[in-house]
SEKOL-17873 format. One record per residue (C-alpha): residue in three letters; z, y, x. Coordinates in steps of 0.02 Angstrom, whole numbers, plus 32768, in hexadecimal, padded with zeros to 4 digits. Last residue first. Layout:
<pts>
ALAZYX
...
</pts>
This chain:
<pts>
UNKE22C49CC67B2
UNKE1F649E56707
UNKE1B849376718
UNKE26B48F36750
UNKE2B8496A66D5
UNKE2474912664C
UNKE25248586675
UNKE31F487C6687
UNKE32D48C365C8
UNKE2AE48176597
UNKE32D47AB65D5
UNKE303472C665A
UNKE35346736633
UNKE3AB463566C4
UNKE37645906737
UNKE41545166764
UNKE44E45446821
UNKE4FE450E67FF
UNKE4E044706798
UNKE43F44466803
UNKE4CC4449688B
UNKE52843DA683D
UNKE4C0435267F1
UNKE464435068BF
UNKE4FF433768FE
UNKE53742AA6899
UNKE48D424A68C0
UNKE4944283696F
UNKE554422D6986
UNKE513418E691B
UNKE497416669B0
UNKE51A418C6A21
UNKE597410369CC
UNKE511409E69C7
UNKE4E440A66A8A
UNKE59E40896AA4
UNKE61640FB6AF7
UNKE6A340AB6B43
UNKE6B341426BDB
UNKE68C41406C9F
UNKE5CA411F6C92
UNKE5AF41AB6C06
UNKE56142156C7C
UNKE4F741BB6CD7
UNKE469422A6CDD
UNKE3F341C76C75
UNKE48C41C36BD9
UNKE49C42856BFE
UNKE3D242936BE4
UNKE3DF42296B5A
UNKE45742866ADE
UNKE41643366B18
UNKE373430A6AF6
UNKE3A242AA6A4B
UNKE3FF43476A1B
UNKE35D43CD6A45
UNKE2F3435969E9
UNKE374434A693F
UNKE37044016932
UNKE2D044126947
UNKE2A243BD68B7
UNKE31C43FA6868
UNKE2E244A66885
UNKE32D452468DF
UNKE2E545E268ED
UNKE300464F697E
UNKE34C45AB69D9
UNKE3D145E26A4D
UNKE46345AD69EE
UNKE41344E669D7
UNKE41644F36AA4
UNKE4CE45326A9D
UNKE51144C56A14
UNKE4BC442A6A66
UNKE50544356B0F
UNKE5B7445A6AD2
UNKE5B643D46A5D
UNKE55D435B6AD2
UNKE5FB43816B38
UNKE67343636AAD
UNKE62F42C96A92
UNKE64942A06B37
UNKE6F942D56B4D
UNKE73442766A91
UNKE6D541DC6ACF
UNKE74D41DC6B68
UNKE74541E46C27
UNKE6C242756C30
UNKE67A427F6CD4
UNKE6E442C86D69
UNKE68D43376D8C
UNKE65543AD6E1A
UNKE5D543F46DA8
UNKE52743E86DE7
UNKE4A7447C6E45
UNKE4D9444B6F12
UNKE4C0437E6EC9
UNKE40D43B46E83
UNKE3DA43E06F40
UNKE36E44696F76
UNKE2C4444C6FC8
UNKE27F44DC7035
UNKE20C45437006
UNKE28B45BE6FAF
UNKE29746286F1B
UNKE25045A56EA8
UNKE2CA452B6ECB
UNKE35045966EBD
UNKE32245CA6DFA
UNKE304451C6DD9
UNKE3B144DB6E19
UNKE40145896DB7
UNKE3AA454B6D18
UNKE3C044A06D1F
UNKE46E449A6D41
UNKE48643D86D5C
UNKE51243736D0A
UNKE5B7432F6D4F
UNKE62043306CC6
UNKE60643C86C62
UNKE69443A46BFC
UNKE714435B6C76
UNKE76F43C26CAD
UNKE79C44376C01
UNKE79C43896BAC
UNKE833434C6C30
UNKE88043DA6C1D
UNKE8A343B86B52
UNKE8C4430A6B7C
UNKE95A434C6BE8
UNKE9BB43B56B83
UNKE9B944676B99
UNKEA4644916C1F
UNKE9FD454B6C16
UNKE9EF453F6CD7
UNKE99044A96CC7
UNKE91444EF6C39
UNKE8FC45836C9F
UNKE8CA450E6D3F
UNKE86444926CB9
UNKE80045356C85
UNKE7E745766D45
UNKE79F44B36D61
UNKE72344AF6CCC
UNKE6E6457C6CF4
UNKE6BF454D6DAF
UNKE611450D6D8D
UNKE5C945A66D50
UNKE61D462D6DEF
UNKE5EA45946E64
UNKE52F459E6E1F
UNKE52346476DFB
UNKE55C46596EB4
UNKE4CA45D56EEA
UNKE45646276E65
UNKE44946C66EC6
UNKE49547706E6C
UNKE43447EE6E1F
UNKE3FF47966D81
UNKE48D47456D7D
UNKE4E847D66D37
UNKE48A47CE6C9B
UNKE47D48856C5A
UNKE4DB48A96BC8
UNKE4D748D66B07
UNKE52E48466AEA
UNKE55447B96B6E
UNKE5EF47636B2E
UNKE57846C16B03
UNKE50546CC6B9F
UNKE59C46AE6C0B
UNKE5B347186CBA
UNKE60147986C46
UNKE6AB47186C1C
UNKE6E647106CF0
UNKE79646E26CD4
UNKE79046AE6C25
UNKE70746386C32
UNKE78745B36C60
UNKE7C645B76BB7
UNKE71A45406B97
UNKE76344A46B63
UNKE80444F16AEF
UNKE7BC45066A4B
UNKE755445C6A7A
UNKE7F344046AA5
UNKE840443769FB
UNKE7C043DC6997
UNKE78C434F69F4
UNKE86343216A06
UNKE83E43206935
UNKE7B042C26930
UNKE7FB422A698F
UNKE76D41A7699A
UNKE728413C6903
UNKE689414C6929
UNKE64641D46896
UNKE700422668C1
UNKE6BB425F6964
UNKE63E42AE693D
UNKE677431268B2
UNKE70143556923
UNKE6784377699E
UNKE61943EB6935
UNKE6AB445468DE
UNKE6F744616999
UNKE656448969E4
UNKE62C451D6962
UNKE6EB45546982
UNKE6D445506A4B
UNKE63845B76A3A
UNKE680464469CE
UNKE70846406A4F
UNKE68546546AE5
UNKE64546E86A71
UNKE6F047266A67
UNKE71647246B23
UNKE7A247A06B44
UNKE7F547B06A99
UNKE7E0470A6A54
UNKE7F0469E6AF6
UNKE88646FE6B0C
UNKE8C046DC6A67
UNKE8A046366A7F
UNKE8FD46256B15
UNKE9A446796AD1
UNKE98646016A22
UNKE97046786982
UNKE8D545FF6962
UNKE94C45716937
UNKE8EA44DB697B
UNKE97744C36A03
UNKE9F144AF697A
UNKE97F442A691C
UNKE96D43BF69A8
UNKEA2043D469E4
UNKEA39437E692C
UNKE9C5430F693F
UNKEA1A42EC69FD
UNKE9EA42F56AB1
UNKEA6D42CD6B1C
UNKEAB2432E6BA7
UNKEB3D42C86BC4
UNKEBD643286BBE
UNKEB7E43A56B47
UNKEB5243386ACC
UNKEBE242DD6ACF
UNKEC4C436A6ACD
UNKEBE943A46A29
UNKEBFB430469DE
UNKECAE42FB69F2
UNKED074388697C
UNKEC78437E68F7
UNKECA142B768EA
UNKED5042B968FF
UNKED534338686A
UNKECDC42E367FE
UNKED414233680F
UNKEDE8429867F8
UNKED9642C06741
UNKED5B4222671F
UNKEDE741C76748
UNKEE54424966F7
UNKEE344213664E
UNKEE6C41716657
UNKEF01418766A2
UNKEF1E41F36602
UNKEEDC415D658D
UNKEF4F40DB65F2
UNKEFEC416965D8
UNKEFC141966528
UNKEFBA40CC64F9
UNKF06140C06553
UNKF0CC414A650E
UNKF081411D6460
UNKF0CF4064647D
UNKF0603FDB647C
UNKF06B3F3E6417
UNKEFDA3ED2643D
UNKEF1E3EB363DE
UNKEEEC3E8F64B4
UNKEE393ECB644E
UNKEE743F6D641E
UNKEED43F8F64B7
UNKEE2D3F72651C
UNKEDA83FD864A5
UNKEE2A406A64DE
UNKEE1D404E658F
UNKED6540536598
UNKED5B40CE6513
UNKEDC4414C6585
UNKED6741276626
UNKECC8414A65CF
UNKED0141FB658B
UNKED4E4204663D
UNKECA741D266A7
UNKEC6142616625
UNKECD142CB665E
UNKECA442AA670B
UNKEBEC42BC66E9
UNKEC13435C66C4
UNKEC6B43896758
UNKEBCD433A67CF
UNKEB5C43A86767
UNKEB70443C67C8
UNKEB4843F96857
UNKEA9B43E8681D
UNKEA5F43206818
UNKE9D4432D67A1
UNKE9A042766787
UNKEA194230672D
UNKEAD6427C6765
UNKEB0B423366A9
UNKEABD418966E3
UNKEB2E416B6780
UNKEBC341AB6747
UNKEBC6413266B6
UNKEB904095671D
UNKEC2740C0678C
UNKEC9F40D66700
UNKEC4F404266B3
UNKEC5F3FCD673B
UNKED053FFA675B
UNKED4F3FDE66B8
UNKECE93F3666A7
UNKED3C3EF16740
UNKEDE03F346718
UNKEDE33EDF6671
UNKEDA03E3E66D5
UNKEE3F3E366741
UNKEE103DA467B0
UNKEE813D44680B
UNKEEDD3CEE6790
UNKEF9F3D17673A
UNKEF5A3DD76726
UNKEFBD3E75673D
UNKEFA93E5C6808
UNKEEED3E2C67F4
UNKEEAA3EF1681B
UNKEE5E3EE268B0
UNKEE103E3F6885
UNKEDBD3E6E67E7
UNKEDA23F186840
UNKED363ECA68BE
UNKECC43E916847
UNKECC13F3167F5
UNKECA33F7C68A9
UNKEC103F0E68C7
UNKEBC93F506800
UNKEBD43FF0684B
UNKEB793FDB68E1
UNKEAE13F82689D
UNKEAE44028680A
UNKEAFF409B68AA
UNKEA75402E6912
UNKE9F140576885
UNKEA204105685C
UNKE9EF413E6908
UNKEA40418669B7
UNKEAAC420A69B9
UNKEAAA424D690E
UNKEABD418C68B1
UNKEB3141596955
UNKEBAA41F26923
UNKEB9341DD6866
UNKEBE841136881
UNKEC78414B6908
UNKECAB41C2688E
UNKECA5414A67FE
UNKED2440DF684E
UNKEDA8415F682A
UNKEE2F40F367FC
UNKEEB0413B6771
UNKEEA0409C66F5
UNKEF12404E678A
UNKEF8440BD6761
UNKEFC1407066B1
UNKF0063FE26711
UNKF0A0403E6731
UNKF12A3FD7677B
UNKF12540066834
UNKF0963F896840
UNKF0213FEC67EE
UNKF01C406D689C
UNKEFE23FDC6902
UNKEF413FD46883
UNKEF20409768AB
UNKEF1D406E6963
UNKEEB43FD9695A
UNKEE21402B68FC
UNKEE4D40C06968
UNKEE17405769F1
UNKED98400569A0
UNKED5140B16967
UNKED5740E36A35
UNKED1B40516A78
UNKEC65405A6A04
UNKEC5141226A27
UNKEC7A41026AE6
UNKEBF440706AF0
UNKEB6840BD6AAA
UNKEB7F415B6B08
UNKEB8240F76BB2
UNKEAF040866B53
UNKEA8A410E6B3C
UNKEAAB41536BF0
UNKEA6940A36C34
UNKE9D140A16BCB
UNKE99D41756BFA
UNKE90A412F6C59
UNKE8C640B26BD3
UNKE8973FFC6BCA
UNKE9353FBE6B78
UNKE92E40376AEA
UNKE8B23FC06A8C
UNKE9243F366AAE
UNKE9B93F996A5E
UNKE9D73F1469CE
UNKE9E43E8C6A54
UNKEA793ED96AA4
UNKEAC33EF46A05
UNKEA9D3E3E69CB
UNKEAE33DFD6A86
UNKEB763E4C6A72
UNKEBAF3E2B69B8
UNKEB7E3D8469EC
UNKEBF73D776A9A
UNKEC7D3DD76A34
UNKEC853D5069B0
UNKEC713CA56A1B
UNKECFC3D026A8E
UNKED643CF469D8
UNKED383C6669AE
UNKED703C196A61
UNKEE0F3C876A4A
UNKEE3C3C4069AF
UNKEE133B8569EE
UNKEEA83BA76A7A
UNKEF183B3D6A01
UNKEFD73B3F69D7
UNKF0183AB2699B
UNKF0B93A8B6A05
UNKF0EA3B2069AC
UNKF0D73AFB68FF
UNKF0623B616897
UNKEFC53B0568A4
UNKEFAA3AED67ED
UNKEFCA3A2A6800
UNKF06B3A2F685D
UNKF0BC3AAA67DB
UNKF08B3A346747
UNKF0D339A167BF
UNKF17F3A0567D2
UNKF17B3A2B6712
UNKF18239786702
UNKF1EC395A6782
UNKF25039CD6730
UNKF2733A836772
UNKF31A3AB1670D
UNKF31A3B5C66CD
UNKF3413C0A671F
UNKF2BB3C6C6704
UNKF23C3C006686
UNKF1BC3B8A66B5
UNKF1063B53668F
UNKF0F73BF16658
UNKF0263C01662D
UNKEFCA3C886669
UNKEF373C12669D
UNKEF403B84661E
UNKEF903ACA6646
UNKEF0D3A6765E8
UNKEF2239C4656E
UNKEE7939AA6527
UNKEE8839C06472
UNKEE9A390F6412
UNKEDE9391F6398
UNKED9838B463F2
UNKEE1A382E63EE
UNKEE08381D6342
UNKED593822632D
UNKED66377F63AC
UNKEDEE37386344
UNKED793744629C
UNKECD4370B6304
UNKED3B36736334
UNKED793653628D
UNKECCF36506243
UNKEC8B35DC62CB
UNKED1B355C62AE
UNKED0A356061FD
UNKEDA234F661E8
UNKED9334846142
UNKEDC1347D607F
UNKED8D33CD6037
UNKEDF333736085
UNKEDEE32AF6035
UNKEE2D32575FB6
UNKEDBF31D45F90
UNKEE2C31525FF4
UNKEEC231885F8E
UNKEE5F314F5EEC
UNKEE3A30A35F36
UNKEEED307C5F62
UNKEF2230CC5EA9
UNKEEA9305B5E59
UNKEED82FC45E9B
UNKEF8C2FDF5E94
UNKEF6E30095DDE
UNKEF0E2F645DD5
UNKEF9A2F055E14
UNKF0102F5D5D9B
UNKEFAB2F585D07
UNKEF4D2FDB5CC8
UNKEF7A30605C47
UNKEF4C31035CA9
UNKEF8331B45C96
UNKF03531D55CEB
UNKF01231505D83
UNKEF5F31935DA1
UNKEF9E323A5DA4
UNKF02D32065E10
UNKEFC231B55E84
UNKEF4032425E86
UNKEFCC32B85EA5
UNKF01732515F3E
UNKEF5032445F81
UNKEF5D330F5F6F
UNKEFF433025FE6
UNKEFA832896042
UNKEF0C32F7607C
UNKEF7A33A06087
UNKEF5A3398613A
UNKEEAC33966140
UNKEE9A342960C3
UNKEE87340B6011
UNKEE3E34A65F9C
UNKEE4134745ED1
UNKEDC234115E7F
UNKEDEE33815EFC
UNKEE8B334F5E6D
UNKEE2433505DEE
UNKED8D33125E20
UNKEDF632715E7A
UNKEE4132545DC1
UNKEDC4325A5D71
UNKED7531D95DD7
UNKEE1F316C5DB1
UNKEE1C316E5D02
UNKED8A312F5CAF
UNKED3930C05D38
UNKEDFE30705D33
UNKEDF4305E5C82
UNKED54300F5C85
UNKED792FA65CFA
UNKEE002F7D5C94
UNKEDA42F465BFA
UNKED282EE15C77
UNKED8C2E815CA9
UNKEDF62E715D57
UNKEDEB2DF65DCB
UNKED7A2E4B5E56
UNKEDEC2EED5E2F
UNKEE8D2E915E4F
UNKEE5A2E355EE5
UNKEE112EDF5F34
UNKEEB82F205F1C
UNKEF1F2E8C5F52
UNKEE972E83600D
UNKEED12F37600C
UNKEE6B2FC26031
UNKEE54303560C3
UNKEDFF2FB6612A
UNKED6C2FAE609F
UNKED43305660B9
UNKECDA306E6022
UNKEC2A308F5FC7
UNKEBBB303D6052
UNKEC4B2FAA607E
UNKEC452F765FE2
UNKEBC22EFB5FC9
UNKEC2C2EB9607C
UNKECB62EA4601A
UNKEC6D2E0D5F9F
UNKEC2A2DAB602A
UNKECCB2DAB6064
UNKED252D825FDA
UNKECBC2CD85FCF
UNKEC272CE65F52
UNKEC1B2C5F5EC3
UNKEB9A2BE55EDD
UNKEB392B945E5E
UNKEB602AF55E02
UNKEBB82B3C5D88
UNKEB3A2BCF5D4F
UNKEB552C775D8D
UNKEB822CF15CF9
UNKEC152D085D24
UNKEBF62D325DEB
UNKEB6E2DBB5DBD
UNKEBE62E025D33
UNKEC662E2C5DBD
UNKEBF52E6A5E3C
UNKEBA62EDD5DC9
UNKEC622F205DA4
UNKEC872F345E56
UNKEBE72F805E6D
UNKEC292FF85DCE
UNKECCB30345E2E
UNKEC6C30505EBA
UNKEBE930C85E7B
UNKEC7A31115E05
UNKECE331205E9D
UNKEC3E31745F04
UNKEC2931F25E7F
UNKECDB32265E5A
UNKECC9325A5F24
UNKEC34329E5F06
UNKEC52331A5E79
UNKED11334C5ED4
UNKECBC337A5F87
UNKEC4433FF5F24
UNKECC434775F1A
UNKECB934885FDE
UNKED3E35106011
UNKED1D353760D7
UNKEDB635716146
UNKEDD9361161AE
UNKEE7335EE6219
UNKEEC63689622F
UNKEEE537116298
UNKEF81373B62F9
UNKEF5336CF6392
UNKEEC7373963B1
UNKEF2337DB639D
UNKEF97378D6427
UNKEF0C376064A0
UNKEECC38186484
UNKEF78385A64AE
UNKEF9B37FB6551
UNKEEDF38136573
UNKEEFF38D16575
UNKEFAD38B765CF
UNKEF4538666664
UNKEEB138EC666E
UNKEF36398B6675
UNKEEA53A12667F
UNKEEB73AAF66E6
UNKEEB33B5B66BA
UNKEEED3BC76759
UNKEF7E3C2F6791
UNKEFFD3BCB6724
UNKF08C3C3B671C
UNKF1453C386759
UNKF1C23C9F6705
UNKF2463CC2678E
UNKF2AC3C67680A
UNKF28E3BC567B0
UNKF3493B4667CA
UNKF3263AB96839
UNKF3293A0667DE
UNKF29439E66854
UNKF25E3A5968D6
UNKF2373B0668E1
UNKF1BD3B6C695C
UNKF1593BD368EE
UNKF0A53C026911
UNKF0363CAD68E7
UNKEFB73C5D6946
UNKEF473D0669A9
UNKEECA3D3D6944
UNKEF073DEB694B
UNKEF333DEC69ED
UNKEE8E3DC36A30
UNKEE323E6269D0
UNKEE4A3EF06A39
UNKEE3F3E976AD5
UNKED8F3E346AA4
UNKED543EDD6A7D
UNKED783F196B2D
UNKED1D3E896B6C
UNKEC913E906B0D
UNKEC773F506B24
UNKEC913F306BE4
UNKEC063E966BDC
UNKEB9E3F1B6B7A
UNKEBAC3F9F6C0B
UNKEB9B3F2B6C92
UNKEADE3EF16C3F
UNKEAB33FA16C39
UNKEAE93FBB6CEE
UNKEA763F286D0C
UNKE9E73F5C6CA0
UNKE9CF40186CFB
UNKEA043FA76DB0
UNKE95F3F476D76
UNKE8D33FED6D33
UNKE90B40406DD0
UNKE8DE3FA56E41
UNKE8343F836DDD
UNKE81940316DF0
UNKE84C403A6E99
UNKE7D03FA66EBF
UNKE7483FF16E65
UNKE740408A6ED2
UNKE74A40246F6B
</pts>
């Protein structure tokens, strides 16, 4: 039955938990949908612009970019290829020819009568190799087959020049005839030939012209391609006017408008799914980041606090950014966020404060998007995160009240370079009146942040009942009412309570448990001794033992009712509840051995160990049962006349196993290592407190005079 209200506590504990993070979702979710709401126009074409209308978002133009790129394409050149070598070969192949022609000539006069002479024909087709015979006249060829030798010669003489001449210079395709037109007149201006062989030779020299300059297709492809390359993509920026007040909207415009999402007929609900997708991770990662709180009793109030510090700097997040909008963006340097950020670091732990304030400079970007054309104002995110951040590491470790102001200066010294760094890097015109007035804002961030902080943490506190460093540290402060009373009516239960606190602190930081809450709970375990302080051996000096003449069942009741009478004074005092909790829970529900003994022996009959045993409960926490080992092993280590280590280190492994046997330790998280390293850390201390002392020779002698 037990287990089942546990497992029923432990599940409405989760559930309100789970509430309490869907409520911080939603209410974040509120704060931030109007900001990423579409800031949309609703114009049509040839409409005049109410106002200046920005691009929200950078978007690229894909069709004008290959517009442009085509055109830088077009704009480049052919790339040709200059062969020099052309002009050799082409003379080459027209002397070739020119002296087959020749051969063929002296062949056919120097055939004897009565053989054959070879038909025209038979006379082209030697020259088909060397010539395009369709390209020449059947007068040309007639004219060179007939001619002598002499002008042969001539023609071998002049015309291959020619073709190197006029091919030593670059010929494109289409310049062909125009360079055949200067090897004609060249030809024409040099040679003394006959008419029919002039023909001859000019047909045969225009053949041999030829281009000798060509497209590099590969080359000019690579050139147009480097080209287009280098053609900027065509992008409408964020922040960019696509419109002035009061000008003409033109389709084109209109279509720039349409593809921003700024027209009416536009307008999305993707913001809103982004900005669910947003709250729901920021949820979840906070949730998940408290998994080791999860488990715990005081869960649902950490969330309650949790919660109320987050909604509150979102709030005034919100509030300060409404406050810009009445023409003085300057104020939203003023936002206190670094309030919210000390007040989680001294409520809970640096950890979720640093988690918490980069969340609010997230939320900041959004909060804060009206001065922006997008959504996010990154300025305001970085502000933010360093004025939290800044807060966060001055408090460091020791988190006295009275360091809460200075860390608020130095939130402003912070704030200040923040803002300044800024205006340097915007490199814009700024008037005096307006630098002073973003610096000033500046400034007082850090200094309202202290003030909201030292004005609300103690009504937290208070209104909750929540145990705090700095509570911690106030409740350690020996001038304490309950202390002092401790002090003055019980000193050698006080004594006692210090020894355990410098013992279990130790303890508990060796595992990794909260030192600090070990402290203070042991100064305040045994205030229960208060009301009856002479029936403990520690305040007994110079005095008879009053249980000596009382039976063990009252010493029993008066023994066993010091944990509950603490946690009553505690109550009344409104002492947190942790620290009651270790006043409770101490002594668990072990056996007094002494008074069960004693009763035993004074009767025949047999007693039983559950009339001689705490009422419990059993300790709940490591920090409870280490400070009830403390407690056990300070008092049997006090009574040794002399301690050893040796000893030492016996009487803490008893103590250690006999509470593990007994079932002490079943309610907390307390490993077997972690216990093991609890003796070792002991045993280090207390052989640092009872260390062995030199005897000096001026003692020897008075205790032998004695």
């Amino acid at each position: 039955m037990s287990n089942f209200r546990h497992i029923l506590t432990n599940y409405f504990r989760l559930s309100v938990a789970t509430v309490s993070f869907v409520i911080m979702g939603i209410i974040l979710f509120a704060i931030l949908v109007s900001n990423v709401t579409p800031n949309v126009v609703d114009v049509s074409v040839y409409d005049r612009a109410p106002r200046d209308i920005q691009s929200p978002i950078t978007i690229p133009l894909d069709e004008q970019t290959e517009v442009r790129r085509k055109l830088a394409e077009e704009s480049v050149k052919n790339e040709y290829t200059f062969n020099n070598e052309i002009a050799f070969a082409q003379a080459e192949a027209m002397k070739i020819l020119l002296n087959t022609i020749s051969s063929i000539n002296d062949s056919e006069e120097k055939k004897k009568e009565d053989e054959p002479l070879l038909t025209y024909e038979q006379k082209e087709e030697q020259l088909e190799d060397y010539i395009d015979i369709s390209e020449i006249s059947d007068e040309s060829f007639n004219a060179l087959f007939q001619a002598s030798e002499n002008e042969l010669n001539n023609v071998r003489n002049l015309a291959p020049d020619v073709v190197n001449n006029v091919l030593e210079k670059p010929v494109l395709v289409e310049e062909v005839d125009g360079a055949r037109d200067e090897a004609v007149r060249l030809i024409r201006e040099n040679g003394n030939l006959s008419y029919a062989l002039r023909s001859a030779a000019e047909e045969i020299t225009r053949s041999f012209i030829i281009a000798n300059k060509t497209l590099d297709t590969e080359k000019t492809r690579q050139k147009r391609k480097e080209a287009s390359d280098k053609v900027e993509e065509v992008v409408i920026r964020e922040g960019e006017v696509l419109v002035k007040s009061g000008a003409v909207i033109t389709p084109e415009i209109y279509d720039r408008l349409k593809k921003v999402g700024l027209l009416d007929q536009e307008m999305k609900t993707y913001p809103y799914y982004g900005l669910f997708i947003f709250v729901v991770v920021v949820m979840a990662g906070l949730y998940y980041f408290m998994k080791e709180e999860r488990s715990k009793e005081h869960f649902r109030k950490y969330v309650t606090i949790y919660a109320l510090l987050f909604t509150f700097t979102l709030v005034v997040m919100k509030l300060v950014s409404i406050s810009t909008e009445i023409g003085l963006p300057s104020l939203m340097y003023l936002v206190p966020v670094a309030a919210g950020a000390m007040m989680i670091k001294m409520l809970f732990n640096e950890e979720l404060a640093v988690v918490s304030s980069i969340i609010f400079a997230l939320c900041a970007a959004l909060i804060f998007n009206e001065q922006t054309t997008g959504n996010f104002n990154f300025i305001m995110c970085l502000y933010v995160l360093f004025n939290g951040v800044s807060g966060i590491v001055f408090l460091g470790k020791a988190q006295q009240r009275s360091k809460i102001l200075q860390a608020g200066f130095f939130v402003s010294f912070i704030a200040i370079l923040i803002v300044a760094s800024v205006l340097l890097l915007q490199n814009g015109k700024f008037t005096t009146l307006q630098i002073g007035f973003d610096l000033g804002c500046a400034a007082l961030s850090g200094f309202i942040s202290a003030v909201l902080t030292l004005g609300l943490l103690p009504v937290i506190e208070s209104s909750f009942n929540i145990l705090s460093v700095t509570k911690l540290i106030e409740l350690s402060n020996p001038n304490h009412p309950i202390l002092r009373k401790v002090l003055m009516e019980a000193p050698g239960t006080y004594h006692h309570s210090i020894m355990v606190a410098n013992l279990s602190e130790a303890a508990c930081e060796s595992i990794g448990a909260n030192g600090l809450l070990a402290r203070v709970g042991s100064y305040y375990h045994d205030v229960g001794k208060t009301k009856r302080p002479h029936f403990f051996i520690e305040n007994q000096m110079n005095m008879e033992n009053p249980h000596d003449k009382i039976a063990p069942q009252l010493s029993k009741t008066i023994i066993t009712a010091h944990p509950y009478d603490g946690a009553d004074m505690l109550r009344a005092d409104k002492i947190p509840k942790e620290i009651i909790d270790i006043a409770e829970q101490h002594h668990g529900t072990t056996l007094l051995k002494f008074f069960y003994h004693k009763a035993s022996q004074l009767t025949d009959k047999e007693v039983s160990e559950s009339d001689f045993r705490y009422p419990g409960p059993k300790a709940q926490t490591k920090e409870v049962a280490i400070i009830g080992i403390s407690d056990a092993v300070e008092a049997a280590v006090r009574s040794l006349s002399k301690p050893t280590p040796i000893k030492i280190d016996q009487i803490i492994r008893k103590i250690i196993n006999d509470r593990l046997e007994d079932g002490q330790f079943d309610e907390c998280d307390i490993t077997l290592k972690e216990l093991d390293t609890v003796r070792k850390t002991l045993t280090q201390t207390l052989q640092g407190i009872f260390h062995s002392r030199i005897e000096y020779p001026e003692e020897t002698k008075k205790v032998e005079k004695s």
